[in-house]
C-alpha positions as a printed Julia matrix, in Angstrom:
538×3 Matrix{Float64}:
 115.38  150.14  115.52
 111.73  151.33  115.04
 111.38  148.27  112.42
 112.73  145.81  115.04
 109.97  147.29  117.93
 107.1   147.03  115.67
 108.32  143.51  115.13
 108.74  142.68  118.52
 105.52  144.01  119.24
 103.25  142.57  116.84
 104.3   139.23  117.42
 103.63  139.72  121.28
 100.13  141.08  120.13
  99.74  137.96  118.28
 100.5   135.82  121.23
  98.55  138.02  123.9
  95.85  137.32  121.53
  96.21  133.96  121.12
  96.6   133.72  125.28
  93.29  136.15  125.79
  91.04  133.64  123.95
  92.37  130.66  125.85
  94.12  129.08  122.67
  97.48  126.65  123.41
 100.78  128.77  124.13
 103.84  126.34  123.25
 105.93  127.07  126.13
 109.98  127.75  125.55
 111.06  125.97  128.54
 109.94  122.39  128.46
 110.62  122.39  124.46
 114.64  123.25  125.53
 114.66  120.52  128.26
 113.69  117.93  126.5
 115.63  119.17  123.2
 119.07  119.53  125.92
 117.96  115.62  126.66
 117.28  114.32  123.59
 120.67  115.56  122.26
 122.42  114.15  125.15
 125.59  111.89  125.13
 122.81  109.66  126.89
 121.17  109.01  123.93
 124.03  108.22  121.81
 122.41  109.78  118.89
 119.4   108.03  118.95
 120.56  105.65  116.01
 118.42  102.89  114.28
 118.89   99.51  115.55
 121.22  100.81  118.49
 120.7   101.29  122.05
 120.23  105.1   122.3
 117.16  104.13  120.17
 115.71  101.91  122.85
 116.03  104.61  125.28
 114.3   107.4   122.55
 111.36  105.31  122.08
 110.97  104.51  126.84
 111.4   108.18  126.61
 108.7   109.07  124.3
 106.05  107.09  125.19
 106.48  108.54  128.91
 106.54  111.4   128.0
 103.42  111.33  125.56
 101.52  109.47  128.52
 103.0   112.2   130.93
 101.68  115.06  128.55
  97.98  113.04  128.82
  97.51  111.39  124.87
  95.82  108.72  124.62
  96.75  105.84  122.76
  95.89  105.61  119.15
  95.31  101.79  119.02
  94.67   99.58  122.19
  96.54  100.56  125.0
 100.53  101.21  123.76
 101.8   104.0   122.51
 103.88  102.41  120.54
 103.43  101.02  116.85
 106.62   98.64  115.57
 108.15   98.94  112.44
 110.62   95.81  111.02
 113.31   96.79  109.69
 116.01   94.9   107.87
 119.77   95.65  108.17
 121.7    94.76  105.13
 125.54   94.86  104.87
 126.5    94.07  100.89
 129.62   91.06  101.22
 131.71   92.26   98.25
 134.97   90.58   98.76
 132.68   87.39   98.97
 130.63   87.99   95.88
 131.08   86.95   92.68
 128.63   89.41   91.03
 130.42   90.69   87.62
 129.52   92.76   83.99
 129.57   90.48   81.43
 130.09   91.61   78.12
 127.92   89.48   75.18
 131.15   87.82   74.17
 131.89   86.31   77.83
 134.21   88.78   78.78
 134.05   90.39   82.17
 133.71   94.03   82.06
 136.09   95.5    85.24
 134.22   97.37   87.48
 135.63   97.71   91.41
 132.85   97.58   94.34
 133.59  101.42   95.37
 135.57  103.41   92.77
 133.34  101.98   89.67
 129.77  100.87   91.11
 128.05  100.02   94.32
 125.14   97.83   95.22
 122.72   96.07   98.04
 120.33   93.71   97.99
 116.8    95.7    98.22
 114.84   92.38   98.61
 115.84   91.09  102.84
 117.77   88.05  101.7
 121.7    87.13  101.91
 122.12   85.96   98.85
 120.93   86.5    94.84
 122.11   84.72   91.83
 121.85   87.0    88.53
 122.18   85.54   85.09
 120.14   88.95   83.92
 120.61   90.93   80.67
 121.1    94.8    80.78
 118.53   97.0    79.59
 119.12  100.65   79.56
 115.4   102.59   79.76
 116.38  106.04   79.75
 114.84  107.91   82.91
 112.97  104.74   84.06
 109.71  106.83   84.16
 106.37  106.12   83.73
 104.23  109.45   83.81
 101.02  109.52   81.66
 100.04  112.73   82.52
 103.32  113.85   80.65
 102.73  111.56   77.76
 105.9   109.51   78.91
 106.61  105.79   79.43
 110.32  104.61   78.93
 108.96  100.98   79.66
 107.01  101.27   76.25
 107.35   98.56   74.09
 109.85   96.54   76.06
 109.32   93.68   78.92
 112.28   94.19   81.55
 111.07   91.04   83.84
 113.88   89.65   85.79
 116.31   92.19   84.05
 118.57   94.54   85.09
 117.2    97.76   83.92
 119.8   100.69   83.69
 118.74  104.19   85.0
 118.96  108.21   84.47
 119.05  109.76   87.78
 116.71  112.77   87.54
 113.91  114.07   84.95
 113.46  115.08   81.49
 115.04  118.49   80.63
 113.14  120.87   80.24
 112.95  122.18   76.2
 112.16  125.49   74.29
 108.65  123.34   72.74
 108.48  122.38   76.38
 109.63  124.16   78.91
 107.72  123.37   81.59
 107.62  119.86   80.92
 107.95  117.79   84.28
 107.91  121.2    86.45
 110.65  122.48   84.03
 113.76  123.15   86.73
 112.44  121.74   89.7
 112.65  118.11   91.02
 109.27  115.96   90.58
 109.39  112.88   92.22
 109.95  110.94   89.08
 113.38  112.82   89.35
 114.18  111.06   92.9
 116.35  107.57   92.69
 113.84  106.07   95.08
 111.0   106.66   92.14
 113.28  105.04   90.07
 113.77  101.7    92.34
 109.63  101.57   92.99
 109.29  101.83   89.2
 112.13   98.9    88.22
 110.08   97.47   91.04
 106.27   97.68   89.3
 107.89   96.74   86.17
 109.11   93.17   87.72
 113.29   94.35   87.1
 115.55   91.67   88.69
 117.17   94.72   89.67
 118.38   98.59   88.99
 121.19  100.59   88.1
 121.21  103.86   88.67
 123.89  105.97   86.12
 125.41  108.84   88.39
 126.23  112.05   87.25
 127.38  115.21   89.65
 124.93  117.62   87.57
 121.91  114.8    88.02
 122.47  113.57   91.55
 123.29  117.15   92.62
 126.49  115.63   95.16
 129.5   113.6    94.03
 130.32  110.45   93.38
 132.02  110.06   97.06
 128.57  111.02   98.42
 126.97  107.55   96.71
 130.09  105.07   97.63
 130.31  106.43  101.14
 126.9   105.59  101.87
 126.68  102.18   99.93
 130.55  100.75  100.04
 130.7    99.93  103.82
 128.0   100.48  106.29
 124.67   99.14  107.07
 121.74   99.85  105.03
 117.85   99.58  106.28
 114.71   99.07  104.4
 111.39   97.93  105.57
 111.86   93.89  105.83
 109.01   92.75  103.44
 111.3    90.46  101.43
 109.33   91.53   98.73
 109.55   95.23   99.17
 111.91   95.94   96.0
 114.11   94.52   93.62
 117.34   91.97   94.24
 119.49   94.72   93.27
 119.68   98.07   93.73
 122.65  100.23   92.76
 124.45  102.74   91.34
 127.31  103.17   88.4
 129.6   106.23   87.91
 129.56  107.69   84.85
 133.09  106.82   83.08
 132.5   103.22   84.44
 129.14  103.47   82.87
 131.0   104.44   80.08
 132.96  101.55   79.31
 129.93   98.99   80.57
 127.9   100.54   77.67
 130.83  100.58   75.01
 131.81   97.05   76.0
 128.06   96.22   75.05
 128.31   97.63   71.51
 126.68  101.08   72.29
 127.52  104.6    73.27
 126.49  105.96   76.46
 126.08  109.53   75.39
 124.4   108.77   72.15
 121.68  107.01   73.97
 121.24  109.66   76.76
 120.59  112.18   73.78
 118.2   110.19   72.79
 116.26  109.69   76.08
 115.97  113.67   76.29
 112.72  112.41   73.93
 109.65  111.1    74.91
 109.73  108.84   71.7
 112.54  106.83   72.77
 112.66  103.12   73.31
 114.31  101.12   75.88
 117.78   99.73   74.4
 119.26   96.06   75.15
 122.49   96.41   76.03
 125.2    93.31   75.17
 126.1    92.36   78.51
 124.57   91.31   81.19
 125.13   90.56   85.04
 126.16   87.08   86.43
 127.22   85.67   89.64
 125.92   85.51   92.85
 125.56   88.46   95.09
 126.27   88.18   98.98
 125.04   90.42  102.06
 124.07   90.01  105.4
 121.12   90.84  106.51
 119.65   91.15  110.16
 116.11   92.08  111.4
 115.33   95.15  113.45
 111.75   95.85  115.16
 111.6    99.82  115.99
 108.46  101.88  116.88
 107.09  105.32  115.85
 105.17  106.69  118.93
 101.65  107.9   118.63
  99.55  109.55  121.02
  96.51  111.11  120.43
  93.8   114.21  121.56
  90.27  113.0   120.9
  87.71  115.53  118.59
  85.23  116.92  120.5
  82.87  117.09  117.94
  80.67  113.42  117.69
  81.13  113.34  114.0
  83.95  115.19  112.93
  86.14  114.02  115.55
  86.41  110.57  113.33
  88.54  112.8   111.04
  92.38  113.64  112.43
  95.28  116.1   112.19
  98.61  114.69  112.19
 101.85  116.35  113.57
 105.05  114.45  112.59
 108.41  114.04  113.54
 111.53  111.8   112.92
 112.92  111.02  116.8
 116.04  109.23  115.13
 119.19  110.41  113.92
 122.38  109.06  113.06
 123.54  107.19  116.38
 127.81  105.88  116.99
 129.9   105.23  114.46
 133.25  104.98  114.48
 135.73  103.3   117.42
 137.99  106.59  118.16
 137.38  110.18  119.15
 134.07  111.49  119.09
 131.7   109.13  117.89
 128.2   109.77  118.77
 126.43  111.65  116.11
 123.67  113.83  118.71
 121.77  115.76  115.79
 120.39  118.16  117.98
 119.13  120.23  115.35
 118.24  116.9   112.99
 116.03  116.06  114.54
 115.94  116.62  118.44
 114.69  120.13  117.69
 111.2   118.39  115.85
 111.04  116.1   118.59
 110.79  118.19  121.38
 108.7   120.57  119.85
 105.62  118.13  119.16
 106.15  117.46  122.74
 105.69  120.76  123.92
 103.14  121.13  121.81
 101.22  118.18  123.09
 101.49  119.56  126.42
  99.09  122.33  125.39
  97.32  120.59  123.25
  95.32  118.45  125.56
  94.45  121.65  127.43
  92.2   122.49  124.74
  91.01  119.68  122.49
  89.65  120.87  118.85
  86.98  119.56  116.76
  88.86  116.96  115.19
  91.28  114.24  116.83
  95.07  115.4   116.92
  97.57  112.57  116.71
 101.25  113.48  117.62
 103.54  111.23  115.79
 107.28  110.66  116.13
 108.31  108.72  113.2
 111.32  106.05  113.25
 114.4   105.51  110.87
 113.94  109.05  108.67
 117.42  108.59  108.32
 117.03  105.91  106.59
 114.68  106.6   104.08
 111.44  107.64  105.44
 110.8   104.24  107.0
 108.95  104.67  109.89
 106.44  107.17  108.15
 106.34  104.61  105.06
 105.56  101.65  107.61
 102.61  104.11  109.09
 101.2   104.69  105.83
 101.36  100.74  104.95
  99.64  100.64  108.25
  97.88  103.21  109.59
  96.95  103.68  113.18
  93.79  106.17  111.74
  92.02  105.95  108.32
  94.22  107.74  105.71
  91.23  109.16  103.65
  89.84  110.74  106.93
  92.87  112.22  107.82
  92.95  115.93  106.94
  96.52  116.57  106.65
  99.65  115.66  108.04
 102.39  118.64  109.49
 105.96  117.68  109.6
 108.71  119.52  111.84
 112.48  118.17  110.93
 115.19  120.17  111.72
 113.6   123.84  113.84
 115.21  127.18  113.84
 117.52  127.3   116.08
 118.49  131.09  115.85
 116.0   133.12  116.77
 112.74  134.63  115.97
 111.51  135.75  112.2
 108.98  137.85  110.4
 108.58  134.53  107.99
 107.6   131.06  107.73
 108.6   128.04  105.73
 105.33  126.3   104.27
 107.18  124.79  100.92
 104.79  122.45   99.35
 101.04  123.86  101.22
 100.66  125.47   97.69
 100.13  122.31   96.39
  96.85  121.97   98.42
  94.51  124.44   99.81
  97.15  123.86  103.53
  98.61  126.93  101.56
  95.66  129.53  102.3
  94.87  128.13  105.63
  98.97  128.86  106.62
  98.86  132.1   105.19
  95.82  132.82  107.48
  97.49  131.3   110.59
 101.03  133.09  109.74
  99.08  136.85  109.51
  97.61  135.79  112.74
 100.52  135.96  114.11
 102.1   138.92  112.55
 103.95  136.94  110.15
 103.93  135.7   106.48
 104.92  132.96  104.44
 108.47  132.84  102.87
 108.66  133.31   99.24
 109.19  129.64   97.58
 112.19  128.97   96.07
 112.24  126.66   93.47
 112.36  123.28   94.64
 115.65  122.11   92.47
 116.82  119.06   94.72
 113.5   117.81   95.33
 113.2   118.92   98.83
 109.38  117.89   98.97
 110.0   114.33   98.68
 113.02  114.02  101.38
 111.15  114.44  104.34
 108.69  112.15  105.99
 105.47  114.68  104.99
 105.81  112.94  101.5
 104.75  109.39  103.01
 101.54  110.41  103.66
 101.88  112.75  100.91
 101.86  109.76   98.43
  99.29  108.37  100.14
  96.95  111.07   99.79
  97.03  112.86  102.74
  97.7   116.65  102.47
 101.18  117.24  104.05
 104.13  119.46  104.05
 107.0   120.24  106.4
 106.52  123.68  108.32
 110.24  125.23  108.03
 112.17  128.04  110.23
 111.99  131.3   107.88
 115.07  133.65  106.67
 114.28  137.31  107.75
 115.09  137.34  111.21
 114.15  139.68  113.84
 117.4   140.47  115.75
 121.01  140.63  114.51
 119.58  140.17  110.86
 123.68  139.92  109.66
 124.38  137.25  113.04
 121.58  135.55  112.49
 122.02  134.4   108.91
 125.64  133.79  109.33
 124.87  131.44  112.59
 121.95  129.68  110.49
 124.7   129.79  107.47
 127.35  128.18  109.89
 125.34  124.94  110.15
 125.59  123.47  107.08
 128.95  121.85  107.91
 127.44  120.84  111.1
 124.69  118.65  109.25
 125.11  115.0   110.11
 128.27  115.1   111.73
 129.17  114.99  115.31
 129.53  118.3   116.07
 125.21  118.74  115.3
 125.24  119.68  119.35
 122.99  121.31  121.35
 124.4   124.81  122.84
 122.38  126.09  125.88
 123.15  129.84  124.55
 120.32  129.23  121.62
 118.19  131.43  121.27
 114.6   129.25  120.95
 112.2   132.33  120.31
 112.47  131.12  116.44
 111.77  127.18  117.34
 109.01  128.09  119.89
 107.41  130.37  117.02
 107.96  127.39  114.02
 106.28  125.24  116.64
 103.59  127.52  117.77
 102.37  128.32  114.45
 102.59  124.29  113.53
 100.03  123.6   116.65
  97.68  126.73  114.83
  97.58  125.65  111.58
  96.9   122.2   112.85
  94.5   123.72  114.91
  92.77  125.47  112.2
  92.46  122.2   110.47
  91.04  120.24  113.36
  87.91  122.83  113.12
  87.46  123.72  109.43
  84.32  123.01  108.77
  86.04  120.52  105.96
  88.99  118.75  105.37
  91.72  120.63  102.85
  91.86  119.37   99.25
  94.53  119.18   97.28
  94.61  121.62   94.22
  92.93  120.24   90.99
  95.92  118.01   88.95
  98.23  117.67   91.53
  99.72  114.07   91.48
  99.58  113.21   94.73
  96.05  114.05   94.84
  94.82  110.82   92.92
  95.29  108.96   95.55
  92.87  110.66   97.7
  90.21  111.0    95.31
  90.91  106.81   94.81
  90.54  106.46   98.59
  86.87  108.04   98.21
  85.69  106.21   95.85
């Protein structure tokens, strides 16, 4: 009980604090009405390409005119992002394995392999030859290129999902356990990409992929797929192959698919032509989609560093109706009505008290699908990417209550990780202990646009030791998991927002701290991602 006051009560210090010296106080109540909204039937789950988006996006840009930002570029709010829609045709395609003798290897659309056209047009022709290429990674800073040697133009290069295992000699080789983004299968489509591949397939394992098989062909067999609509954006062909059906594809073209994968563990080995190749024509159809990411901003005061910004982030869509019977409007309340709402409390009481530098409150389109709306800001930014200090991303708030914690997974990478732990003792907390990032959690969440780009970024997450009902708590955060994108990801007016309001409040202060450093953070010396910034100074 005495460990539960003095919790209580520092974190009410740290806010009477924060209200004595005039800073922003993210207030609980307009954060819960417009999270209650958001999730709303209304919206019909605020899908991509679907009406309840139309309404998301009027809503926003209201709001952020209603909360006083300005603008970011001329005078809209609003900054459109085309998106194609792409449905693969199967049962009208006569895309096939070929094995080098001419005969067709079976493989079923579904149960055996999937694919989509990542290049916006209906239909491809393939007469390609299979290459497998091991991981499909370029890396020089590892000493690694599985492109060595070999020219894979207007082939179909075969893929390892994940990295290079880590080894006894080596075990810290590509972050030794943990995910890099060379790991991530959209690395491995921008790499088939920048080696001019007619198209990728991806081999799936359980123990690679981390979900099964029925993950892959539920998401690629049937429904609509979206990717940015530059026709030229990746390859033809994009897709995936289970593992026994990858099996027989490789034995049908005279080699053995575990053999080679042994030999991949290496960084000496050499891309393999396979005997077979792909043939026929591949059908889809394939639809164009404008969205918008809202931005509004709160001018610097200061007349030179107020050309530099501080972004706060937030996917606004979510998974939208699906389905003809029952319930079929997928609300995601938590993912991500919860990060909506809270930049817009936070802009309220943002403009109250401008800082040094501009603050630019973003919600981001189409996360769900890959990031896209971020991706199509970063491809076009509404503010100069190398004088933007660093980019804060809310997805998914804590919607259980209050805790002595704070997720900053990923700040380490940059000095963002000092400047939270400042901000999070400021308030009487401290940042959660990192866990090691094994699914690549760093790169699934639209920080890592701007990430890539340069920009420091991370996603500020809810923490784990909770004030109140420690046992409740972490069964109630526990019991969500089954709730994540399905229908039942509804808002309940008996939340307890103390923990979002908190997650939000110390967002706004770190950003804060940011917008009047005297410099801009830097990300830590050898860090990938930091390349691209030093490249963007040059």
């Amino acid at each position: 009980m005495q460990k539960l006051f003095s919790s209580l009560a520092l974190t009410a210090l740290a806010f009477s604090a924060q209200a004595a010296t005039g800073s922003p106080i993210v207030q609980e109540a307009p954060l819960r009405a417009h999270l209650a909204f958001l999730s709303n039937d209304l919206l019909e789950g605020r899908g991509t390409g679907q009406r309840g988006a139309d309404l998301t996006v009027a809503y926003l840009e209201t709001q952020a005119q209603m909360a006083g930002l300005q603008p970011v570029r001329g005078n809209s709010y609003r900054q459109s992002v085309q998106i194609a829609g792409v449905k693969s045709l199967p049962q009208d395609s006569s895309l096939q394995a070929v094995a080098g003798g001419g005969k067709a290897v079976p493989l079923a659309f579904g149960p055996d392999w999937v694919w989509a056209t990542g290049y916006s047009v209906a239909a491809h022709t393939f007469d390609a030859p299979l290459v497998f290429v091991g991981y499909g990674i370029t890396a020089p800073e590892e000493g690694w290129n599985d492109f060595k040697g070999v020219d894979v133009k207007n082939k179909i290069v075969v893929m390892m999902v994940n990295d290079p295992q880590p080894t006894a000699a080596e075990p810290n080789r590509f972050a030794g356990k943990a995910l890099t983004y060379y790991g991530r299968w959209t690395y491995k489509f921008e790499e088939a990409k920048r080696q001019g591949a007619a198209g990728v397939l991806l081999i799936h394992t359980k123990p690679s992929a981390s979900y099964d098989w029925s993950v892959v062909q539920n998401s690629w067999s049937g429904s609509e797929r979206f990717q940015l609509a530059d026709r030229t954006a990746g390859t033809p062909l994009q897709g995936w192959v289970a593992e026994d059906a990858a099996r027989r594809l490789f034995a049908a073209g005279g080699q053995d698919l575990d053999a080679l994968r042994a030999q991949a563990e290496s960084k000496d080995f050499k891309a393999v032509a396979l005997n077979a190749k792909l043939s026929g024509e591949m059908k889809s159809i394939v639809r164009k989609v404008e969205q918008f990411n809202i931005a509004g901003m709160v001018p610097g005061t200061d007349p030179t560093l107020k050309e530099e910004a501080v972004i706060y982030s937030g996917h606004w869509d979510h998974l939208g109706k699906q389905g003809d019977t029952g319930d079929t409007i997928y609300n995601g309340a938590v993912d991500n009505a919860s990060g909506t709402a809270g930049l817009l409390a936070m802009a309220q009481e943002a403009v109250k008290k401008p800082a040094k530098r501009t603050q630019i409150f973003l919600w981001v389109a189409a996360e769900e699908q890959g990031l896209l709306g971020s991706a199509a800001y970063a491809a076009d930014p509404l503010w100069p990417l190398n004088k933007t200090a660093a980019a804060l991303n809310l997805d998914s708030l804590n919607f259980v209550g209050a805790t002595h914690d704070i997720g900053a997974q990923g700040s380490e990478r940059t000095e963002l990780g000092a400047m939270a732990a400042t901000v999070a003792k400021s308030m009487g907390m401290h940042i959660a202990q990192a866990r090691p990032d094994l699914a690549g959690g760093y790169f699934r969440s639209d920080h890592f646009s701007f990430a890539k780009a340069g920009v420091p970024a991370f996603s500020i997450n809810g923490g784990r030791e909770y004030i109140k009902d420690v046992e409740k708590s972490k069964a109630k955060a526990a019991a969500y998991g089954p709730r994540y994108h399905q229908v039942t990801d509804e808002y309940d007016a008996s939340w307890d927002l103390s923990g979002m309001t908190q997650q939000a409040q110390f967002t706004l202060n770190l950003g804060l701290a940011v917008a009047n450093a005297a410099k801009m953070p830097a990300w830590k010396a050898g860090d990938a991602f930091g390349k691209a910034r030093e490249q963007a100074a040059k």
